[in-house]
C-alpha positions in Angstrom: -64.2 12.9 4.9 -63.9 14.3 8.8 -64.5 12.2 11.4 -68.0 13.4 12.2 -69.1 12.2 8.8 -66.8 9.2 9.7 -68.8 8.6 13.1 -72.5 9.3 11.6 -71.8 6.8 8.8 -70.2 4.0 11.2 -73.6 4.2 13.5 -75.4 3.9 10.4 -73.4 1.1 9.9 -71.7 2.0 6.3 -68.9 -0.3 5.9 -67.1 2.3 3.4 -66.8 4.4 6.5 -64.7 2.0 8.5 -63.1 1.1 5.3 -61.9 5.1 5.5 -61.2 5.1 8.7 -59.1 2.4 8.6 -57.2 4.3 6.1 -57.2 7.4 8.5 -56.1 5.5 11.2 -54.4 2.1 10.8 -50.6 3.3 11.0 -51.5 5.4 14.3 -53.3 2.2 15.9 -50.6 0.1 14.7 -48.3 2.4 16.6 -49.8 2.7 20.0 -50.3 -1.8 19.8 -46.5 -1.6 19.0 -45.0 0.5 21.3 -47.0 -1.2 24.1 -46.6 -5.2 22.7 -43.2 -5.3 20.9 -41.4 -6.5 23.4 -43.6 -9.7 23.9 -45.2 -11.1 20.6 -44.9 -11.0 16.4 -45.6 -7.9 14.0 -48.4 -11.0 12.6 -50.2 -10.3 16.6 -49.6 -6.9 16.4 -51.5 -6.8 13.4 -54.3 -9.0 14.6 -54.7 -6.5 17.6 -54.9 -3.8 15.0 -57.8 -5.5 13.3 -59.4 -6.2 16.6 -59.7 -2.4 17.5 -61.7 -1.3 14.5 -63.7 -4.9 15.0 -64.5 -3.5 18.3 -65.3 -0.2 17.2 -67.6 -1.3 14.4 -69.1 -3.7 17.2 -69.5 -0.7 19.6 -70.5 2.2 17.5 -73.5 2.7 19.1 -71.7 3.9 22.2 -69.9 6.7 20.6 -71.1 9.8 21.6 -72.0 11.7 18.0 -70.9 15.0 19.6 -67.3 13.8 19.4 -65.1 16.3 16.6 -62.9 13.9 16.1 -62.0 9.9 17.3 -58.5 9.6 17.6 -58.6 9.5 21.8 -61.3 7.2 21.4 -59.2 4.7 18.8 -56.2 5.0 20.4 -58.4 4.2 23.8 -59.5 1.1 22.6 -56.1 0.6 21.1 -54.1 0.6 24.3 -56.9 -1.7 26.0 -57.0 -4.2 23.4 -53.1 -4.1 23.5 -53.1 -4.4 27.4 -55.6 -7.1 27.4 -53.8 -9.4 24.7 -50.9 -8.9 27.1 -52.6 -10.2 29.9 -54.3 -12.9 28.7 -50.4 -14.2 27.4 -49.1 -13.9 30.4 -52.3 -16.0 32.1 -52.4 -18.4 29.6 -50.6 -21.1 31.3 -52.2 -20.5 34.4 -54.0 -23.5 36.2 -57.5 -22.6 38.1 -55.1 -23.7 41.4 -52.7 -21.4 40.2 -54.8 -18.3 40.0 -56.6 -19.2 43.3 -53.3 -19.3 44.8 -52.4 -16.0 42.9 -55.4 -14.1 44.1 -55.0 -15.7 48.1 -51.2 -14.2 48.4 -52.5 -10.3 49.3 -53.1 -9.9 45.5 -56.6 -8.5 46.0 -55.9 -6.2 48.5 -52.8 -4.8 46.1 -55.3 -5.1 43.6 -57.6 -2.6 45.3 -54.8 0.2 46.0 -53.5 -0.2 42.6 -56.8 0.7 41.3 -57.3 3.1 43.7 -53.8 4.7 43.3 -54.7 5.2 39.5 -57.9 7.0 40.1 -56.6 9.3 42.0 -53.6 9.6 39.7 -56.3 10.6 36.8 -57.0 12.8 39.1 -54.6 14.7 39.5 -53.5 14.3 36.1 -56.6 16.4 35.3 -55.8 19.0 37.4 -52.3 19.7 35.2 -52.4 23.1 33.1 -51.7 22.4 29.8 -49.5 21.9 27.8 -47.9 19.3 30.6 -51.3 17.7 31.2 -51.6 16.8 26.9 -47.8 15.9 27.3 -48.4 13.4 30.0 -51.3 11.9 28.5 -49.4 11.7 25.1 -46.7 9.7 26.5 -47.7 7.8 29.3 -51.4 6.9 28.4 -50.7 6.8 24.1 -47.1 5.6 24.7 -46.1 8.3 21.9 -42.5 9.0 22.0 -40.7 12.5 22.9 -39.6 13.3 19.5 -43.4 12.9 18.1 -44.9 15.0 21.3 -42.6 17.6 20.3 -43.7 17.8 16.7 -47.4 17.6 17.3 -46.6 19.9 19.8 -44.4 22.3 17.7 -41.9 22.4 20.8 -38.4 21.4 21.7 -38.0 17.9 22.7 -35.9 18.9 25.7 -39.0 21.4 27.1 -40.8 17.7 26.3 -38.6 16.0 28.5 -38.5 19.1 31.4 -42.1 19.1 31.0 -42.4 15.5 32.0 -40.2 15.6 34.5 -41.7 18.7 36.0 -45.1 17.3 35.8 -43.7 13.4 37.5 -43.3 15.9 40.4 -46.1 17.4 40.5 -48.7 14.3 40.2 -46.1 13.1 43.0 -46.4 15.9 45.0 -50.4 16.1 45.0 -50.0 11.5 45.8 -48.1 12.7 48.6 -50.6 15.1 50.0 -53.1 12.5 49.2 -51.2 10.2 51.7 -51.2 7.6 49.6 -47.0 7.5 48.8 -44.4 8.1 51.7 -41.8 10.5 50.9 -38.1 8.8 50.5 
């Protein structure tokens, strides 16, 4: 079954459609929550995470747009924000309400602010790569997919990979720079 037929029977609210698309999807889920929360909690987490992504998706299935061909950006969206925001709320949980008062009062807004306007602008200009480098980028820096697998999907050599990335750091630092938002050196 494609995903279309996947997507129609989710909104209708067929459980044997996320039942297949868990099949379809689980191990690439389960690899985007790894690669991002490894480092900081158990395979039994990581697995919890992965069940809260197609929780969230069942939940939310009236929000995908039905025009969509096919919902692996949109899994391994949810994916990398459910991952991010298990992450965060471990590294909060033993914060105090003086803590986080005192947290947000030391300048953390204001870096806050820039941080969130520096990545707009960085989406930005990630857009405005040609492709192949702008699908690279994305690939490894927003799905956290390795190299070797860009490559693959890719059907290219994992060294024009890593030129590629390189190339394109300088580019999206380049367009920042005209921006004025980053200071050469």
């Amino acid at each position: 079954m494609g995903d279309k037929s996947l997507i129609r029977g989710i909104k209708k609210g067929e459980q044997k459609s996320l039942e297949m698309l868990i099949d379809k999807y689980y191990n690439y889920v389960f690899t985007i929550v790894y690669n991002i929360t490894a480092d900081f909690i158990e395979i039994e987490d990581i697995e919890e995470i992965c069940a809260d992504v197609f929780i969230s998706l069942w939940n939310n299935a009236h929000k995908i747009d039905p025009t969509y061909k096919e919902l692996k950006p949109y899994i391994a969206a949810i994916a990398r924000n459910v991952a991010k925001n298990r992450l965060k709320a471990i590294k909060n949980m033993n914060l105090s309400l003086d803590e986080e008062i005192i947290f947000i009062g030391n300048n953390e807004v204001e870096k806050k602010v820039l941080n969130d306007e520096l990545s707009q602008i960085l989406n930005e200009c990630v857009s405005n790569l040609e492709e192949p480098d702008k699908e690279i980028i994305i690939r490894y820096y927003f799905f956290y997919e390795k190299v070797k697998d860009i490559a693959e999907e890719l059907n290219i050599n994992e060294s024009t990979v890593k030129t590629k990335l390189f190339r394109s750091r300088e580019k999206l630092k380049n367009m920042v720079i005209e921006r004025g938002l980053y200071g050469e050196g």
